[in-house]
NUZADREN-57152 format. One record per residue (C-alpha): residue in one letter; x, z, y. Coordinates in steps of 0.5 Angstrom, whole numbers, plus 500, padded with zeros to 3 digits. Example, Ala and Ser with C-alpha at 12.3 -4.5 7.8 and 13.67 -1.06 7.14 Angstrom:
BEGIN
A525516491/S527514498/
END
This chain:
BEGIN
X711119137/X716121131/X719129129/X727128129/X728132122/X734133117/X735127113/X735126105/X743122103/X739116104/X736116111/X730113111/X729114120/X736112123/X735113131/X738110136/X740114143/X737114149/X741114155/X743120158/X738123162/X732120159/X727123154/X721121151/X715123155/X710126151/X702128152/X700129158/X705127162/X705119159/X699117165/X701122169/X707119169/X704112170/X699114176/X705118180/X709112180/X703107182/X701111187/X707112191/X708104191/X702103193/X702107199/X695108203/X692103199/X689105192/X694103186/X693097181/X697098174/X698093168/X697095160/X700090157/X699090150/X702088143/X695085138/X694090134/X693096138/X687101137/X685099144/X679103144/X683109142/X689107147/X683107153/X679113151/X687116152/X688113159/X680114160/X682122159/X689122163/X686119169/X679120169/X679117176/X682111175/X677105173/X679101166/X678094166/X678091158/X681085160/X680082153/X673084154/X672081161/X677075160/X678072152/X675066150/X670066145/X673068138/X670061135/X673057141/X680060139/X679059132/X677052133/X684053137/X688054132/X686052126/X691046124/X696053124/X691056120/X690051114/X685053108/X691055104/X691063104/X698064104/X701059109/X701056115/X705052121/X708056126/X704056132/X707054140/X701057143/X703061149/X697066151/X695064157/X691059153/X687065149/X684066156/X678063161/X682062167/X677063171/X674068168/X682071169/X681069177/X675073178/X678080176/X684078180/X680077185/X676083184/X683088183/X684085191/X677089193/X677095189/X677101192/X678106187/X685106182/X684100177/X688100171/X687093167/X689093160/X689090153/X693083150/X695079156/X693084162/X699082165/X697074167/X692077172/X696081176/X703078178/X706084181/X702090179/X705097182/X706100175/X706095169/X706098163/X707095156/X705098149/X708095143/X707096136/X711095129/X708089124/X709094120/X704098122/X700092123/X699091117/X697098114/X692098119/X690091117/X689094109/X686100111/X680096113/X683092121/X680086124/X686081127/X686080134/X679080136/X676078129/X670080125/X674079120/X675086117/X673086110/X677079109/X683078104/X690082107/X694075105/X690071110/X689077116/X698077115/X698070116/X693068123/X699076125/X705071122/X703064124/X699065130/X699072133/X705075132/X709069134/X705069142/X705076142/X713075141/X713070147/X708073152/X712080152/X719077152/X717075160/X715082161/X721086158/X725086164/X721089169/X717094164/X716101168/X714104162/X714103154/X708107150/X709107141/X703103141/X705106132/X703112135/X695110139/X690110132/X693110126/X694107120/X693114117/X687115120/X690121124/X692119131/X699122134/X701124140/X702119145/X710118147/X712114153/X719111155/X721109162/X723101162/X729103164/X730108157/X729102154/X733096157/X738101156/X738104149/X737096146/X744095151/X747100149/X745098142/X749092141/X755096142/X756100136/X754101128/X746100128/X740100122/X733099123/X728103120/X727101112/X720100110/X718101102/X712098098/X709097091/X708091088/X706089081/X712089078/X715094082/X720100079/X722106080/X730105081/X728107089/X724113088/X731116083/X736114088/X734115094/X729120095/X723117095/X715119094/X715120086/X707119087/X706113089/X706109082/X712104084/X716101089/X718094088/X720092096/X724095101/X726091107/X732094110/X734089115/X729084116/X727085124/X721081125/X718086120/X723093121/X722098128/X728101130/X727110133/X729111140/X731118140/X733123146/X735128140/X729131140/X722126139/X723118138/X719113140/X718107135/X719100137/X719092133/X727091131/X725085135/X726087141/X733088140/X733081138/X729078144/X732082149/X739081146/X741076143/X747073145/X751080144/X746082138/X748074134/X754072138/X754066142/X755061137/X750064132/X745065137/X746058139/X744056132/X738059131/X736062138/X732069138/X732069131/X735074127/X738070121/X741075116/X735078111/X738084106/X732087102/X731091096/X728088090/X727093085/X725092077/X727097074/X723100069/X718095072/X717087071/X719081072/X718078079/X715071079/X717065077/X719062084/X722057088/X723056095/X723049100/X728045102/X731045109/X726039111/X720041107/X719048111/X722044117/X715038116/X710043113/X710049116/X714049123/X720053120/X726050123/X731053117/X728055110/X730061105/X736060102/X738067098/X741071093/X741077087/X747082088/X745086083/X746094086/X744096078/X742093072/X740096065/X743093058/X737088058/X737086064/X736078066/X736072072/X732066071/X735062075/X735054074/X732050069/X734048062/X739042060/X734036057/X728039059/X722034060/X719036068/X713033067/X711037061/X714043065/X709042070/X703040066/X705048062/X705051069/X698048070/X696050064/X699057065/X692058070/X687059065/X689065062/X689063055/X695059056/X701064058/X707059060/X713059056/X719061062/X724061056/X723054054/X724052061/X728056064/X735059064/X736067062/X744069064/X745077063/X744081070/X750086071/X751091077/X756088082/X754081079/X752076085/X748070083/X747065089/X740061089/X740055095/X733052096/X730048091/X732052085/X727056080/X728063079/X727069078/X728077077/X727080071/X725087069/X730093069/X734090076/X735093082/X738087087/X740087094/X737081097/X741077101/X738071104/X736067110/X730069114/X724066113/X722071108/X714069106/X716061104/X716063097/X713058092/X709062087/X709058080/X707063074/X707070075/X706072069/X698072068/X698078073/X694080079/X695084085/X695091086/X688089090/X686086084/X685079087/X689074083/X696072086/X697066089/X701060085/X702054090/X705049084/X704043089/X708045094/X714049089/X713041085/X715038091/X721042092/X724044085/X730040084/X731038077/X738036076/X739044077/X740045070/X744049066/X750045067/X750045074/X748052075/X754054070/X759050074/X756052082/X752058082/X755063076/X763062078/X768067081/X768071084/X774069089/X781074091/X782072097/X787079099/X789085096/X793090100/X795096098/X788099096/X784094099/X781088095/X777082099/X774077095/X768072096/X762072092/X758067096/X753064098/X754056095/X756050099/X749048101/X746056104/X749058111/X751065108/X758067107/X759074103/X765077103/X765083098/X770089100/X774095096/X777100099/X779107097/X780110104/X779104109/X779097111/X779093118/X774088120/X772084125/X766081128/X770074130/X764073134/X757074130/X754079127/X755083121/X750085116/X754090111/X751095105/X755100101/X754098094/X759102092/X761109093/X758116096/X758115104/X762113109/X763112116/X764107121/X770107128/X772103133/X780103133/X779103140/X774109140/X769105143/X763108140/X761114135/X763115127/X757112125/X755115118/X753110112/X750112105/X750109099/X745103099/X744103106/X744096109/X747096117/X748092122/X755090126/X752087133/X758081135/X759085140/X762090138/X769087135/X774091130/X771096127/X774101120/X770103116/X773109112/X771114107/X769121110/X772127109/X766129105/X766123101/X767124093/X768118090/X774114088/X773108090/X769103095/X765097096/X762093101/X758087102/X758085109/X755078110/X755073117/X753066119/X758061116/X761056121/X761062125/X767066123/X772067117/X777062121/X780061114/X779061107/X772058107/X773051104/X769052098/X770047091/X767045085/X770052082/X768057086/X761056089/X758063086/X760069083/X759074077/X763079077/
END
């Protein structure tokens, strides 16, 4: 349960309403709330309810919470009496696993295959005996009884999962605690998360309850409160959602190169050494607030997408990639920090045969600020010799032979507002003193590690480098020329009215993402056409979000802050406040290309990149 408080000017904790008359159920009240409503279904008989969980959940905790609040109740561990022997899943799923500590390939298990059927049919069997109150919970208490008379879901944000899993938490009823934090996020990435995904997506429409699972243990080690909503709450929160300006929760993390741009600008914790990462719109990994004004309960930004996909995408985006957010805008700070590593992302076909993905990470650096010095490596040098470039790069891991990225690597001057598009295939890199706004495809961890500097990570483990995948999918003919002509050009005017400046600033021909830069000195209109919009305020103090139509609230955006249009929503004005004291505007605002922008999307030879 979060504390609704006064925000900084970056508001690290956007909410998202509840309906009218619904609060967030706190303390006390979260099982009493439960068992009243069992037990006036169930009428004479004693009442059966299901808590359904997402992995991840302190059970333990969440058990002694339910054991406190309804100490008559008898509380079957369904995890405990039905999951099949860890070793049996292990064998399960270790082809989606691999022996690489990154990657895997995506699981299409559902989770009934974790379990014992027929140790599954004998609880179900027992519930039908009971004779007292009877309360199954954990990861999958809902394949035991198909009509509970309370069902109740606790869900949980990845993000939380992973600061459990740093600070010493197993994976899903592994005894793995002390193993390295890469392979506990790959079996959640891979496997887990991706079943979890699917099992509770059939539960989200006859939930009678959701509890903050954030709030049941701790990452912190201090546990919070219980807060509890009604399905109800929540299928109207995320309904109501996609129709008006919405942002999910920013999470931030330090890095080896990491700077300190965010902790100046945004008002972010000056202890922590550096942050090198925000995620600021990347759904799988943010959580979204409900809110009743007053408390919140938190919840994955998936569950929008799961719940509301054609409304949240717009049918034709949804009808490309299915209930998968595509659009990922992330902050990649550098300054005062180092370079990023030496990279390169698969190619559409490599992700697709390799590792299950069906589109792969296409991107782009659009530089929110950049000091005199700061550099983009992008492509590789005209004329260089690739396999003395690979034998280099293998070399580079014995640490007395640093790799020479300038010999084979383009450097171009990096400058606030400039736009370097980066298709898949293309070797690249931040340099130091950049604060870049990521805009990208989302499968944000197919990142293929060439050289990193002779760094190791913050958990003092070597970083990995994976030089066979990246060798595989560099694409050589990539180089000066050919970076200059289709990567480094515009940016491209497309309208000027009055104050109102629209110019394309990419993506290239071959990446799925169209950018469109506005700037504006009072306001300019847009329209969703029917997919979502992904915008972020790159220039200029704060301004507001309306409907022509007055069909939603003013909605407040800061600099630097990353919201999203639902295609629902249709036209909208984005306008400078009456507080606003800047001169001028600038938005970037990115969609699904193919999807929108009826005109002006041919693109040629001449206009493919962007450097302002």
């Amino acid at each position: 349960m979060t504390t609704v408080t006064d925000r900084p000017a970056y508001d690290r904790y956007p909410t998202i309403p509840l309906p009218a008359g619904e609060s967030v159920i706190t303390g006390s009240e979260v099982w009493s709330r439960v068992r009243d409503l069992a037990q006036a279904r169930s009428g004479d008989r004693p009442p059966v309810v299901v808590v359904d969980t997402y992995p991840g959940v302190d059970l333990p905790a969440l058990i002694r919470h339910l054991g406190d609040g309804w100490p008559e109740a008898e509380i079957i561990d369904v995890e405990d009496a039905a999951a099949r022997p860890i070793a049996e899943i292990d064998t399960m799923i270790s082809d989606n696993l691999t022996d690489d500590r990154v990657f895997g390939v995506i699981s299409h298990l559902t989770l009934d295959a974790f379990y014992d059927q027929a140790r599954l049919a004998g609880l179900t069997e027992r519930v039908a005996g009971r004779t007292a109150a009877t309360v199954l919970v954990g990861w999958g208490a809902a394949l035991t009884v198909p009509a509970p008379d309370a069902l109740v879901l606790v869900d949980l944000a990845r993000w939380e999962i992973q600061q459990r899993q740093r600070a010493g938490a197993p994976n899903w009823r592994s005894a793995n605690q002390g193993e390295d934090n890469l392979r506990k996020y790959k079996r959640g990435f891979f496997v887990e998360w991706r079943v979890a995904d699917r099992h509770k997506r059939s539960l989200f429409d006859t939930i009678d309850f959701l509890i903050d699972g954030n709030a049941v243990g701790h990452s912190s080690g201090t546990e919070r409160e219980p807060a509890m909503i009604t399905g109800a709450a929540f299928r109207g929160a995320l309904e109501s959602a996609i129709r008006s300006p919405m942002r999910v929760v920013p999470f931030f993390d330090p890095g080896v190169w990491g700077g300190h741009w965010m902790q100046d600008k945004l008002g972010l914790d000056t202890e922590t050494p550096n942050y090198a990462w925000c995620f600021d719109c990347v759904p799988e990994e943010n959580s979204l607030l409900l809110t009743d004004g007053g408390h919140a309960v938190e919840i994955p930004a998936m569950d929008l997408v799961l719940t509301q996909p054609r409304g949240l995408l717009g049918e034709k985006t949804y009808a490309r990639f299915g209930a998968e957010f595509p659009i990922r805008f992330d902050f990649l700070d550098t300054v005062g920090g180092g370079n990023l590593s030496m990279q390169v992302h698969p190619l559409t076909d490599y992700i697709v045969d390799t590792f299950g993905m069906h589109y792969t990470q296409d991107e782009s650096y659009y530089l929110l600020d950049a000091d005199d010095d700061a550099v983009v490596y992008l492509g590789l040098k005209s004329g260089i010799d690739p396999d003395a470039m690979i034998a280099d790069l293998h070399a580079a891991q014995q640490a007395d032979h640093p790799f020479d990225a300038e010999k084979y690597v383009n450097a171009f001057p990096a400058r606030k507002h400039d736009h370097f598009s980066i298709p898949a295939g293309t070797v690249h890199c931040s340099g130091a003193n950049s604060m870049v706004l990521e805009i990208s495809a989302t499968p944000f961890i197919f990142t293929f590690k060439l050289w990193d500097w002779g760094r190791v990570g913050l958990d003092g483990i070597p970083r990995p480098v994976h030089l066979d995948h990246g060798s595989a999918n560099i694409q050589w003919d990539r180089d000066t020329e050919w970076v200059t002509d289709n990567l480094l050009q515009g940016p491209v005017e497309l309208r000027r009215d009055g104050d109102v400046v629209e110019e394309r600033t990419g993506l290239h021909e071959l990446e799925f993402i169209e950018v469109r830069r506005h700037w504006f000195d009072d306001q300019v209109d847009h329209d969703t056409d029917g997919t979502v919009n992904v915008l972020n305020l790159v220039e200029g103090d704060e301004v507001e979000v309306i409907s022509p139509t007055d069909a939603f609230p003013p909605y407040l955006i800061h600099y630097a802050e990353t919201f999203i249009i639902p295609a629902a929503v249709g036209p909208y004005r984005i306008r400078r406040t009456q507080a606003s004291r800047s001169p001028r505007f600038a938005t970037v605002k990115a969609s699904v290309r193919g999807t929108t922008f009826t005109e002006d999307t041919t693109l040629t030879s001449g206009n493919k990149g962007v450097r302002s």
